[in-house]
N, C-alpha and C positions, 0 to 999 in steps of 0.2 A: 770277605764279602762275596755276595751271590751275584753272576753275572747280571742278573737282573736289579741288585742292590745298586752294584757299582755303573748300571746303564742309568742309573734316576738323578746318584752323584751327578755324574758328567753333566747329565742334563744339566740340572742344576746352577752346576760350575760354570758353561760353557753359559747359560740367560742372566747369570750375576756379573762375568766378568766385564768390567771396564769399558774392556775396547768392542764390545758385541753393539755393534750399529742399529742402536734405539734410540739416537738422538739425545738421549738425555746429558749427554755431556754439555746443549744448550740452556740446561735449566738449572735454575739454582734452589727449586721449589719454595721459591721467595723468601731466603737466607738474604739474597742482593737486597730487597727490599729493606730488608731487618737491617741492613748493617748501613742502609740509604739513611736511616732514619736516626739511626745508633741505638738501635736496640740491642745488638749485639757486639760482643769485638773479644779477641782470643781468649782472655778470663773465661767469661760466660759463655763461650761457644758450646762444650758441653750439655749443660744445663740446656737452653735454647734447644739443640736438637734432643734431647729425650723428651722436653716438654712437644715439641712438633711431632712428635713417636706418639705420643702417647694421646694428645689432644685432636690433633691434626691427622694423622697419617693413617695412624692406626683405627681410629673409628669407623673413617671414611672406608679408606683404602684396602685396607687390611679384611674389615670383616667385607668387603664388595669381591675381593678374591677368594673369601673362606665361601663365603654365598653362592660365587660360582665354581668354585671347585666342585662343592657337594651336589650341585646342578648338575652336574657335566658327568659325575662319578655314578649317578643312578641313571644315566642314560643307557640302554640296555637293546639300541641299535637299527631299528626298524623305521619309517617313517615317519606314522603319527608319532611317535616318540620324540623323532628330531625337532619335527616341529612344535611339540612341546619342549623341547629345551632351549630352544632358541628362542622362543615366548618368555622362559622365564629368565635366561643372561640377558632378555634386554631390559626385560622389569629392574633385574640389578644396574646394570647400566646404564638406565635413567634416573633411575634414582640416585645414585652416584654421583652425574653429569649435574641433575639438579642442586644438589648441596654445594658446589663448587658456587663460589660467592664474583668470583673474578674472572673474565673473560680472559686473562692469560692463564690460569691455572686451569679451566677449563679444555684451553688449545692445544697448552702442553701436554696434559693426559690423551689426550685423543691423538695427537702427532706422532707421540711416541708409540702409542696402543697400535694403531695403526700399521704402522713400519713395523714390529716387532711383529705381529701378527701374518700382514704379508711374509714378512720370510719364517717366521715359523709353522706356515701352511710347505714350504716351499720345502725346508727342514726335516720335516717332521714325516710327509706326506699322510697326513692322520685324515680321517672323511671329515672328523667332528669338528677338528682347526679348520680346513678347507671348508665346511659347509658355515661356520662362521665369521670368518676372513671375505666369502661370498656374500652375506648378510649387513654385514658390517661397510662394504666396501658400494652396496647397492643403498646405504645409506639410508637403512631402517632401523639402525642405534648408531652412536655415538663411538664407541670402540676404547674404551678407556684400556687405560695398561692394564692396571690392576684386573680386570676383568679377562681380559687377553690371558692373561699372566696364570689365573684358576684354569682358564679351559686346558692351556698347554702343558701345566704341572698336574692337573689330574689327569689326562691323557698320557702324560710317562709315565705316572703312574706314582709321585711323590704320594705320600701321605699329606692332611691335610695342615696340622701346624708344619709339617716341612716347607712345605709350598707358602704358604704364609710369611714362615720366616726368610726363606730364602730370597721376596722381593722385599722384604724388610730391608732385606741384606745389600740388594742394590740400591737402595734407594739411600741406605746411608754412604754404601762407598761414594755414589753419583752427590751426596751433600758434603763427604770431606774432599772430593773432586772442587768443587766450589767455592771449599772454605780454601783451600791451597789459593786457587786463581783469583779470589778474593783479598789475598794475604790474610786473613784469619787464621791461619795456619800453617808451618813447615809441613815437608814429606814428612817427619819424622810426628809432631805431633798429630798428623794430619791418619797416620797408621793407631797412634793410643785414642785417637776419638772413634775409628772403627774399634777398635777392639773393647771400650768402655761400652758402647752401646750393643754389645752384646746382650748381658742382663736384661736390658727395658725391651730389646726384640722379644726375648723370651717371654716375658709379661706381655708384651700386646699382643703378641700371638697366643698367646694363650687364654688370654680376653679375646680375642675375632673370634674365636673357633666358636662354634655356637650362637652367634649374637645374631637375632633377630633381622628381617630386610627393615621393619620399623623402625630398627634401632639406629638403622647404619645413618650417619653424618657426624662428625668432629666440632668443634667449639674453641676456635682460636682465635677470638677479634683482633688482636696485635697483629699477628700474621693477615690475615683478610685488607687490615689498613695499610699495613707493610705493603701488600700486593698492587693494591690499588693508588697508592703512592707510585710504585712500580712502575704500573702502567703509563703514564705522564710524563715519567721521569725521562731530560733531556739526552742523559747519558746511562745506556745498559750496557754490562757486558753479557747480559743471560736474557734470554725470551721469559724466564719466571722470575 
C-alpha cells in the first residue's frame, strides 16, 4: 500500500474502533427497545440487525453520509464555495434529523455527531471539519454522525462506498457491543454477528452511493414503536 492508501486505512481504523469516544457505547439504536418488547432474542438477532441495515440504517443513514461525502468532495476551497457547502450538509442534515421519528434516536445521532466532530476538527486540523464543527456547534444544523462521518471520510480522503462502509462498520460493532450487554450475545457470538453482517454492509453501501436527498429516509415501524416504547420505559440500560 501507498502511504497515502495506508493514511485513509488508519483513518478509518482509528473512527470505527470501539473504544474512539463517540458516546455510542450509550446506545443501543433501539435493539433495547426490540428486545423490551421481545421482538428479538439470540436466534433472531441476526436477521433483526441486517433488516435495521437495511431498512432503518442504511436508507437513512448511510445514503445522508454518501450525500455529504460527495458534498464535501467537490468543494474546491475558496469562500463562496464554503458557504455553499455548508448550505448544502445542512439540507442533508435536516433532512436526516427530520425522518428520525423519536426524540431519543434523534438525540442520540446528534450527541454522538457532535462529540465525534469536535474532536475530529481537533484530530484532523482540516479548515472543512473546523469550518463545520463551527457551524454546527453555533447551532445552525443539527450535526448528525452520519453527516459528520461524510465530511471527515471525504476530507481523508476515503472513497465514497469506503466511507459508507466503514460507519456501517461502526455502527454494527456499537450494535453487537449492545447485544453482549444485552445478553443476546457471547463475545464469541457477538464477533460471528459482526462478521455476518459483512455481506448486507456491502449491499447497503452500495444502494447509498448514488441515492437521491428525496430519497433519503428508512421504513422500520417495529423499530420506531420499539423506540418509543423505549422512551417510557421504567428501566434503560441504553439512551436508544
Amino acid at each position: 500500500m501507498s502511504g497515502s492508501d495506508l493514511s485513509r486505512l488508519l483513518l478509518a481504523l482509528q473512527f470505527t474502533d470501539s473504544s474512539f469516544p463517540s458516546g455510542m457505547y450509550t446506545l443501543s439504536h433501539g435493539l433495547e427497545g426490540l428486545a423490551q418488547r421481545g421482538e428479538v432474542d439470540a436466534r433472531r438477532l441476526p436477521e433483526v440487525l441486517h433488516g435495521m441495515l437495511r431498512h432503518a440504517i442504511g436508507p437513512a443513514d448511510s445514503v445522508a453520509l454518501a450525500l455529504a461525502w460527495a458534498a464535501t468532495r467537490d468543494h474546491h476551497g475558496d469562500d463562496d464555495e464554503q458557504a455553499r457547502l455548508l448550505a448544502a450538509l445542512t439540507r442533508i442534515d435536516r433532512r436526516l434529523h427530520a425522518t428520525r421519528l423519536t426524540r431519543e434516536l434523534r438525540d442520540g445521532a446528534t450527541r454522538t455527531g457532535k462529540q465525534v466532530l469536535d474532536l475530529a476538527a481537533e484530530l484532523l486540523e482540516d479548515p472543512v471539519v473546523s469550518a463545520w464543527n463551527t457551524h454546527v456547534r453555533s447551532r445552525r444544523s443539527p450535526g448528525s454522525q452520519s453527516v459528520v462521518m461524510g465530511v471527515v471520510y471525504a476530507r481523508g480522503g476515503l472513497d465514497q462506498r469506503e466511507a459508507v462502509a466503514a460507519d456501517l462498520t461502526a455502527i454494527v460493532i456499537s450494535l453487537a457491543g449492545a447485544a453482549l450487554r444485552l445478553r443476546l450475545a457471547d463475545h464469541r457470538s457477538a464477533q460471528v454477528l459482526v462478521r455476518g453482517a459483512a455481506p448486507v454492509i456491502d449491499e447497503v453501501a452500495g444502494t447509498a452511493v448514488g441515492t437521491a436527498l428525496e430519497d433519503l429516509g428508512g421504513f422500520a415501524p417495529v423499530l420506531d414503536l420499539a423506540s418509543c416504547h423505549h422512551e417510557s420505559s421504567d428501566a434503560r440500560l441504553f439512551a436508544s
